[in-house]
N, C-alpha and C positions, 0 to 999 in steps of 0.2 A: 058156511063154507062156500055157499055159490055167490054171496055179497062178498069174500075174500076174493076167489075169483076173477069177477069180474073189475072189482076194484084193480087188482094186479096186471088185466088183461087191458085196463082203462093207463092206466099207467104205462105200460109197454109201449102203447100203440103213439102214449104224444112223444114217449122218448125216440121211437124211431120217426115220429114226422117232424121232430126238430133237427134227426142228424141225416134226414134227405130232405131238408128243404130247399126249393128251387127258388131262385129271384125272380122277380116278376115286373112287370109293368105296373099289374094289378095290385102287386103287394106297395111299389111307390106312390100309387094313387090311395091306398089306403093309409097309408100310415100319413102323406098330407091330409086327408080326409080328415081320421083324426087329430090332428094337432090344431086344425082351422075347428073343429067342435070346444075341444081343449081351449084354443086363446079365446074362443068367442068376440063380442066385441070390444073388452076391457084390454084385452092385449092379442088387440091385429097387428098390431105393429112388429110383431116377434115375427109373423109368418113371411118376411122377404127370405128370412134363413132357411125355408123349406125350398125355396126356388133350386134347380139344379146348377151346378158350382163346376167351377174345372178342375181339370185332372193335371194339369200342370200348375206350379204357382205362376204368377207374372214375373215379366224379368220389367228392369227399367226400360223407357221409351218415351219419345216425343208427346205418343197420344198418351201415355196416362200422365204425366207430366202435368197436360194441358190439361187432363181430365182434375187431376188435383189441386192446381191452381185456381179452377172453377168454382170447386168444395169451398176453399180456404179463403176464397174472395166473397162470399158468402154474405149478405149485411148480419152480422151477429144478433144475438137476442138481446136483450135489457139484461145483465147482470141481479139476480134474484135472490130471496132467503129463503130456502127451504124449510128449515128447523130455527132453533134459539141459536143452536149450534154451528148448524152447517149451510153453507152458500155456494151458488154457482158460478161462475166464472169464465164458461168457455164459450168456443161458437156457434154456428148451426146446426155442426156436422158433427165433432168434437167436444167433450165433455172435461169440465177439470171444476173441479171441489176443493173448497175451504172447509176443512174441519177445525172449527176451534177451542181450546179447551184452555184452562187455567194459567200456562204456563208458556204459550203461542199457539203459533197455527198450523198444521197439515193440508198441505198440498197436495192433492190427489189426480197428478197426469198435470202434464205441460204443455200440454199442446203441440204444433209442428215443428217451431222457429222461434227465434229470440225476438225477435218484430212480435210474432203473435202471439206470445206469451206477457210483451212490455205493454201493448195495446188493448188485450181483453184479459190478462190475468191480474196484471199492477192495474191496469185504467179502473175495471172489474170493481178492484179492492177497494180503491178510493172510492169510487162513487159509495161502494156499499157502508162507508167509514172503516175499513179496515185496514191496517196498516201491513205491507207486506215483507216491511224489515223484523215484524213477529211469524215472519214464516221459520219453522225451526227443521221441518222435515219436506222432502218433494217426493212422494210415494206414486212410484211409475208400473201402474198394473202388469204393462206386459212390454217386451220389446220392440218396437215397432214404431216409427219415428215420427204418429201421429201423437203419439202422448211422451216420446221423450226432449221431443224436440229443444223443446223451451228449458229445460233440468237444469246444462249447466251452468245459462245467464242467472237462473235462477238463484243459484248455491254459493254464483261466485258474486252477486251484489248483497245477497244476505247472507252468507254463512252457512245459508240451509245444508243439509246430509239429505246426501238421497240413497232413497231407499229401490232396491226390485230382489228381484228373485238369484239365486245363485248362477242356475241356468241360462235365464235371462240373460243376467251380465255376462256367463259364457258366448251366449250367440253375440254380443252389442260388441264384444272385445276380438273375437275372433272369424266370424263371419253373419251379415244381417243376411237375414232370412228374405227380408227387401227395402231397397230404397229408392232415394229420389232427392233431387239436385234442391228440392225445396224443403226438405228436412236438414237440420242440422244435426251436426255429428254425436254419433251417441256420448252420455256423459260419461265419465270421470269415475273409475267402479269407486263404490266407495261403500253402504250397508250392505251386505249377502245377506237374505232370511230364508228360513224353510216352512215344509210346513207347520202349520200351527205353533209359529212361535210368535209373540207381542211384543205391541213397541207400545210404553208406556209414556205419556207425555201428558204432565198435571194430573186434570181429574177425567181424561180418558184414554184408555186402552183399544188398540186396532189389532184384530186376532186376524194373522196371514195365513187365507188358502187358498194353495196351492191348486190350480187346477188345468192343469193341461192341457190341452186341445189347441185356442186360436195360437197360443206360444207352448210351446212345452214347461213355460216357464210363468206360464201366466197366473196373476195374482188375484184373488176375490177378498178384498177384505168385509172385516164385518165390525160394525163400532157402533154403540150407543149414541142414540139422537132423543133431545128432549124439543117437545112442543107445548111450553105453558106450561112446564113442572111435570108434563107427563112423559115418559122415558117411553124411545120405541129402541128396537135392534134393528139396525140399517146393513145393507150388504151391497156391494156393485159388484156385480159381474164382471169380470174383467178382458172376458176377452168371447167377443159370439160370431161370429162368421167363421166357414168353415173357406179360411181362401189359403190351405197348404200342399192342394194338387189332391190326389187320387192315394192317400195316406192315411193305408189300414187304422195302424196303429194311434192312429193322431183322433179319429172319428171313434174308436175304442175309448178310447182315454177321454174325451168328450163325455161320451154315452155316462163313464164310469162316475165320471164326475156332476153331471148332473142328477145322478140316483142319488150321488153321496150326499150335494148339498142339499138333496129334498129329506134327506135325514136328518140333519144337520139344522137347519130351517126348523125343522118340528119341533127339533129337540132344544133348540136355542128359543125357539118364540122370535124368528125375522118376521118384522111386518112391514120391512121397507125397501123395498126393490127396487134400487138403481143399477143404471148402468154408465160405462162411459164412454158412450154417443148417445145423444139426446133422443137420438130417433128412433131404440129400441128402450126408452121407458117414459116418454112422453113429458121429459124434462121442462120444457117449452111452456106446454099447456098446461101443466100444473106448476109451474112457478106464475103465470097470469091466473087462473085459478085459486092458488092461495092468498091473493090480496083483496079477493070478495070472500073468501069461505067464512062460513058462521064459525063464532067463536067455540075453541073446541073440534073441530073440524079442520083438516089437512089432506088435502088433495093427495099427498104421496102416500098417507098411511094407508094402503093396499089390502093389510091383513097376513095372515099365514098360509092359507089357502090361496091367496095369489101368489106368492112365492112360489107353491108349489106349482102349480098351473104354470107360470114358466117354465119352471122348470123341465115339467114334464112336455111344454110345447117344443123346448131345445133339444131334448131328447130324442123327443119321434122326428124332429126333422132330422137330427142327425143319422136317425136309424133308415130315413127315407133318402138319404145323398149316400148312404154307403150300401145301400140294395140298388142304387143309379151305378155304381163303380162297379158293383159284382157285374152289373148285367153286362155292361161295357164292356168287363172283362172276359166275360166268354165268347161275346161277339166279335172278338178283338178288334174291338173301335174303339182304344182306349182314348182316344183325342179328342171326341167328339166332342166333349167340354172342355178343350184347352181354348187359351186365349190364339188368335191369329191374327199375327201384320204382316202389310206384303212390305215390299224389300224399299219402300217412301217412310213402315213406322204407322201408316196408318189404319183407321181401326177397322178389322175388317165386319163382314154381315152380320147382323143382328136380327134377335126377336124383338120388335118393338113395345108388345105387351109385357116384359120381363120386368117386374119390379123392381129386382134387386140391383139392374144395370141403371134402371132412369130414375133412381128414386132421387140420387144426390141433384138430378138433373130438376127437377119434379120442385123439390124446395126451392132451386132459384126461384120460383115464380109466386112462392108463400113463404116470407122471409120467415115469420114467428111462429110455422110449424114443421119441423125438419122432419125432412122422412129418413128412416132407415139407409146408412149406406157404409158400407164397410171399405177401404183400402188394405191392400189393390184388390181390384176385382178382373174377373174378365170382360171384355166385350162381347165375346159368343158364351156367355153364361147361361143363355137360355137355349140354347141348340136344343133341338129334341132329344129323346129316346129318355214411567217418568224419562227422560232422557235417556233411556238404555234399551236395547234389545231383550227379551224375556225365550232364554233357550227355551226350547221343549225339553221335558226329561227324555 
């Protein structure tokens, strides 16, 4: 009777300090705390996203214009093979994937522009022996015109279909979320998928999920990769930076979705964690990596346990930028992390030590290891305080 008790009294007591909890400073210093225990050193690379983000999105402008043409002039990596299967193709900054399979190839993100899609995605190909008139599909993770750029030269010199999200193609058709004079215009709707419906092509199947947060629309596929006969389950993240302003519901949907795919992960057996920027899965250094690795042996195969461990590192940062907005918001200093230009367009003050602003900066100066760097971002980011779609039933 008094171990029911107190059981019930133990209960009570976290139900009410969950529904008067107060935000803290303390509580964002801990929850980066743990997620930098969490990535450890296997994936530091994850922790620029714990850095605090603005409360506005960016609008277009001269400076990040400048700041993106910086990214994009980039000297590119060597063109790589990850798997039997799958190849790299993109630049320092930006990620795009050949998946090949029996009956052609999957395109995974286009890059900015049609220039840089003809230069590192076709140049890419040849070098790698791959031909890119077998491109059959261009699978564009999320909205955002670092990875559609390239789509529709793509589609219209092969015939490719491209594929996003329903939602997606809503924002790309009727209003972007953001742009820039160096992007090319969104493609051509043409696949809608939801979630967990497949697109089959030969002898492999890519399972679409749907995962919310950096687009509402944003895509994380998951597809079988073989290395020497041995089959792993591969997933790219599709979308990790939190750059849509001070937007409850969007860091919700985030959080939700990182639990989901740490179940999902388990449950599937992923042991291969990509992303698409090089600079949050260390793209770079494990395609130079896999051409010493001992036989049997691949730099990308991670395990299921680091799956998770991402996952859970995207998580607590997200949980650490949206106890940054509560506090903001009772202080009502909601701006303190918006972007600011004065009336020249220029960028105004900065934290110098903020990773997340100088990372893109950081790689000019180490071509073949890209750091972390998401578009748009802020400037004052670091202020204080088979050939067919497979419905779902």
């Amino acid at each position: 009777m008094i171990r029911s008790a107190l059981v019930g009294g133990v209960a009570l007591a976290a139900l009410v300090a969950c529904s008067t909890f107060t935000p803290s400073q303390v509580t964002v210093d801990q929850y980066v705390e743990d997620a930098r225990r969490i990535a450890g050193e296997d994936l530091k690379f994850l922790m620029p996203v714990c850095n605090p983000q603005p409360a506005v999105r960016a609008a277009p402008s001269p400076a990040m214009d400048e700041m993106l043409a910086k990214l994009i002039n980039q000297p590119p990596p060597e063109p790589g093979q990850a798997f039997d299967n799958l190849y790299y193709v993109g630049s320092a900054w930006v990620s795009a994937w050949v998946l090949k399979t029996s009956e052609g190839l999957i395109l995974i993100d286009a890059l900015n522009n049609a220039k840089e899609a003809a230069d590192l995605i076709e140049g890419g190909m040849h070098r790698l022996g791959l031909d890119p008139a077998q491109i059959r599909y261009v699978l564009v993770t999320h909205g955002h015109g670092d990875h559609y750029g390239g789509a529709q030269m793509i589609a219209e010199r092969y015939g490719a279909r491209i594929v996003a999200s329903e939602i997606d193609w809503q924002m790309m058709e009727t209003g972007l979320e953001f742009d820039s004079k160096l992007w090319d215009r969104p493609p051509k709707r043409d696949i809608a998928v939801r979630d967990g419906e497949t697109l089959t092509l030969g002898d492999i199947t890519v399972r679409f999920m749907i995962t919310p947060g950096h687009t509402l629309g944003t895509i994380t596929p998951v597809f079988d990769v073989r290395d020497g006969g041995r089959a792993h389950k591969a997933m790219i993240w599709g979308g990790t930076s939190f750059n849509f302003g001070r937007d409850m519901g969007r860091l919700d949907g985030y959080i939700a979705q990182t639990e989901r795919i740490r179940e999902l992960s388990s449950k599937w057996g992923i042991d291969v964690p990509l992303s698409n920027h090089p600079g949050y899965d260390g793209t770079v250094a494990k395609l130079k990596a896999r051409t010493t690795a001992a036989p049997g042996s691949n730099p990308f195969v991670s395990g299921q346990a680091v799956v998770d461990r991402a996952m859970r590192v995207l998580n607590t940062c997200a949980r650490a930028q949206k106890t940054r907005f509560q506090l903001t918001a009772q202080a009502g200093a909601g701006n303190i992390y918006a972007a600011e230009m004065n009336v020249q367009g220029q960028m105004g003050s900065h934290n110098d030590d903020d990773d997340h602003i100088h990372a893109g900066i950081l790689a000019f100066s180490n071509t073949y290891d890209a750091q972390p760097m998401s578009f748009p971002f802020s400037v004052n980011a670091g202020a204080p305080v088979g050939l067919h779609v497979n419905r779902a039933p």
